[in-house]
N, C-alpha and C positions, 0 to 999 in steps of 0.2 A: 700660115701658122698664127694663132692665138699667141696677142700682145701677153697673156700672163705667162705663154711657154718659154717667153724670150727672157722673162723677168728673173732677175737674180736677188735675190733675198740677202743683206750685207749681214753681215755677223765676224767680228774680230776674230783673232787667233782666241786674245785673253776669253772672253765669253764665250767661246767654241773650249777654252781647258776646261773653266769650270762650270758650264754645262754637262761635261764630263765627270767630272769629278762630284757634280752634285747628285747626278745620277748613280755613279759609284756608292756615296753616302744613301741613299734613298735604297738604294737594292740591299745594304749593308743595314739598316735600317729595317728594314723589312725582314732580313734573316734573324734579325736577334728575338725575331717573335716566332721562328720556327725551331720544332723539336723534329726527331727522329720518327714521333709518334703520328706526326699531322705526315709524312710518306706511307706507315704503316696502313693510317686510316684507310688507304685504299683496298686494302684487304676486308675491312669491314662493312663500307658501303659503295663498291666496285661500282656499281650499280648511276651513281650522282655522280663523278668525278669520271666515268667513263661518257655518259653521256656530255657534262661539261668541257668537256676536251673538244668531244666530236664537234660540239657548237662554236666552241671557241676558233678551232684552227680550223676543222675543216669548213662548216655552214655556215659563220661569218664572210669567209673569203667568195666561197661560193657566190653568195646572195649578194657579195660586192661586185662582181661581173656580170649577174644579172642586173644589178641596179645601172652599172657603167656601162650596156649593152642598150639600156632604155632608156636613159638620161644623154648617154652619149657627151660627155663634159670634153674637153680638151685632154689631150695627153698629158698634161704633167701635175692635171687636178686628181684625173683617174689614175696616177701615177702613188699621186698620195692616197687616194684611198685603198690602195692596195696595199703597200706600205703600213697604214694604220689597222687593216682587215688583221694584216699579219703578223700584229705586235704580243704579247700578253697581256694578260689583264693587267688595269691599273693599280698601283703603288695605294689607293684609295678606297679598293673594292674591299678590304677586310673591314674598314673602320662602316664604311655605308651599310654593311650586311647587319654591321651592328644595332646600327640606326633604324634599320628596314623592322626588327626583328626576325632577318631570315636567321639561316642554319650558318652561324658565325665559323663554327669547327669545319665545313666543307669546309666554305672560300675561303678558308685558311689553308685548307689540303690543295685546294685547285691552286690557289699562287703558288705553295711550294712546288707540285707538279709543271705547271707550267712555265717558271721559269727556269726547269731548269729544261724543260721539253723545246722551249724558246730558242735557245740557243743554236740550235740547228733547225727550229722549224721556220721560225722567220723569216730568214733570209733566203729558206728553199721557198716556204709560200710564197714567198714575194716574187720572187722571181719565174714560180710553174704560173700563179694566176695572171700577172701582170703581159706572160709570155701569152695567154688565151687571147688577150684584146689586138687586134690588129696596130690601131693607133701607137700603143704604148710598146709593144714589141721592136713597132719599128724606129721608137724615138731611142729604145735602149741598145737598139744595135749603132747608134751612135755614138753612146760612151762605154766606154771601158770599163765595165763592173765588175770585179773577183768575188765572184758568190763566197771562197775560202775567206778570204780577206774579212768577209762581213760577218762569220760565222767568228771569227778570232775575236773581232772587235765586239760583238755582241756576249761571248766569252770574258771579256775581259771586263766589260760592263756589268753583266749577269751572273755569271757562272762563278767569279773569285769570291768578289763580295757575297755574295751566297753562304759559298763555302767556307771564310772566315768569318763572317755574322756566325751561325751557326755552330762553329765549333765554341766561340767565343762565350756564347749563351751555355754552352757545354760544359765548362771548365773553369769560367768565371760568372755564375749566375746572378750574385748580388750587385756585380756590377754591371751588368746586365741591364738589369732590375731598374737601375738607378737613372740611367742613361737612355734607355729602348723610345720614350717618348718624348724627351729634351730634343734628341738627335734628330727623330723622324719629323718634327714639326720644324727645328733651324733646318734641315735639307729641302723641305716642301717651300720654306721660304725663299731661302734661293733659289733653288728651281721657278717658283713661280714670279721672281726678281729678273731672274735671266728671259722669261717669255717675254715679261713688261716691255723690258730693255730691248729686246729683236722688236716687237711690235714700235717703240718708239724710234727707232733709228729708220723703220721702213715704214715710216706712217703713210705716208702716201700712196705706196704699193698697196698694203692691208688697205686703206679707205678705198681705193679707186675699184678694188673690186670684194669692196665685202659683202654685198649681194647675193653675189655669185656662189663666190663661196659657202658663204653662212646657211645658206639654203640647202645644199650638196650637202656639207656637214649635219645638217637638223636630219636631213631626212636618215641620214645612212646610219647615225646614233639611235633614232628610233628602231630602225630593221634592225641593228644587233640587238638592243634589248630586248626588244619582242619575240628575237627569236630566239633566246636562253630562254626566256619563259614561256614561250612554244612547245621548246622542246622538253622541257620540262611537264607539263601538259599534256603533251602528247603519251606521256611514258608514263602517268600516275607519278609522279611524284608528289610529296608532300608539299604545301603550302611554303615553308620557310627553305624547302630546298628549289623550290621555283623560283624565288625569290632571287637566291644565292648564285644559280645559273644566269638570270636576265641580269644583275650587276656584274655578276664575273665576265658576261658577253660582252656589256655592252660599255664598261669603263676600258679603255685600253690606256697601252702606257704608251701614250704619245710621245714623250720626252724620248723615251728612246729611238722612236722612227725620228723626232727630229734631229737626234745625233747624228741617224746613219745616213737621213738628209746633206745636210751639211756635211760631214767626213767622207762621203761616195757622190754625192751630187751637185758637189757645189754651191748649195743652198738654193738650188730649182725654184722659182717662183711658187707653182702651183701645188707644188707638194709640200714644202715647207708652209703654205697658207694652210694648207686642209692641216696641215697636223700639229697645228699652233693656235687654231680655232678650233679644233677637236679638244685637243687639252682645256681650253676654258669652257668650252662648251660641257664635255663630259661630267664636269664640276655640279653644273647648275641642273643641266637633266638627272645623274643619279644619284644628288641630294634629294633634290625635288619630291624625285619614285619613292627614296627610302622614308622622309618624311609624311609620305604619304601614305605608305603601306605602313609604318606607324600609328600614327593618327586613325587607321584604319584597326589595326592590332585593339589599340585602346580603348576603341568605340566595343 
């Protein structure tokens, strides 16, 4: 067995509550910028938002098992990358789309879709593709994981705040209004306070093998984006709705696999790496794209 399979990633109680709790705020954050009308949307361009789905849950994961079937990483890297295959899109992918100049109205429809499709697809993908790889099947038949379990806690991550962002935005607009991007940027600070802090407590672990990692990570960030804008491509879609697919594929919400990391795995070396360098990483590749597809817009 690979020295990073053995490795455990420390993380307190306290910074395991409000890792939690920031996430909470970030999801809740995210809903006060949904209406009733960005679900309807689907009725009007079925078409983008069906395709984004397919990309997102089913041909991300896919093409993570083809990648960990030819890279062949150790078990609890290919652990994490299934795991982050099977997350939703990131908490970031609305503001980027902005940035890109894609179709900002989808990937506002695909995140309300998705998280709330999340909640139960996550923890099934993770557990149908993660079941395809031999290595990873049989490292999981050694812990005790309640796929129910993970669907509650992804529920109660996902699915509450959701559902009260949203009504909130419903009933009280102006306040709303007031607070929708105070909120979403203090929660993004924390959250990204709390990676800091995992990374400093386990500097050694992260340096000893950020090679490794970081490589696995670059490449598989590429194959999702590429392939929302594949697929996109492939179907004639428009220019700003390609766009909107390769960010909405290829930003995931790592914070959340690293919750379910840490609360179902202990904080696994290899999987809590991949998806603690995915969150910084996703950062820098789909600013980068959108800035560039920008500057491209303008030209």
């Amino acid at each position: 067995m690979h020295e990073i399979d053995q490795l455990v990633v420390h993380f307190n109680r306290e910074g395991a509550f409000v890792l939690n709790v920031s996430l909470g705020i970030i999801m809740f954050s995210v809903a006060l910028g949904l209406t009733i009308d960005d679900f309807k949307r689907i009725l009007a361009s079925p078409k983008s938002i069906f395709l984004a789905l397919i990309s997102q849950f089913l041909l991300l994961p896919f093409l993570t098992v083809v990648l960990v079937f030819i890279a062949k990483p150790t078990p609890s890297i290919a652990l994490g990358m299934f795991m982050v295959a099977a997350c939703p899109g990131g908490n970031v992918s609305n503001f980027m789309s902005m940035i890109a100049r894609a179709n900002v109205a989808l990937s506002v429809s695909i995140t309300a879709v998705a998280s709330v499709l999340a909640i139960a697809l996550t923890p099934l993908n993770f557990a149908f593709w993660s079941g395809l790889y031999e290595p990873t099947s049989g490292f999981l038949q050694n812990i005790d994981i309640s796929i129910i379990e993970m669907v509650q806690t992804v529920f109660i991550i996902m699915g509450i705040p959701l559902v009260l962002g949203m009504w909130m935005r419903q009933n009280y607009l102006k306040l709303t209004l007031k607070i929708e991007k105070a909120l979403r940027i203090a929660s993004l600070l924390i959250f990204g306070a709390i990676i800091l802090g995992a990374l400093a407590l386990n500097f050694e672990a992260f340096w000893n093998n950020l090679y490794y990692v970081l490589a696995i990570v670059l490449i598989h960030n590429f194959v999702a984006l590429t392939t929302g804008y594949t697929v996109g491509y492939s179907f004639g879609l428009t220019l700003p709705d390609k766009k909107s697919l390769s960010i909405e594929t290829g930003i995931q919400n790592s914070g959340l696999g690293l919750l379910l990391i840490f609360t179902f795995f202990n904080g696994l070396g290899g999987m809590a790496l991949v998806a603690a360098w995915w969150g910084i990483w996703h950062l820098i590749s789909g600013l980068s794209l959108a800035y560039w597809w920008k500057y491209q817009s303008e030209r």
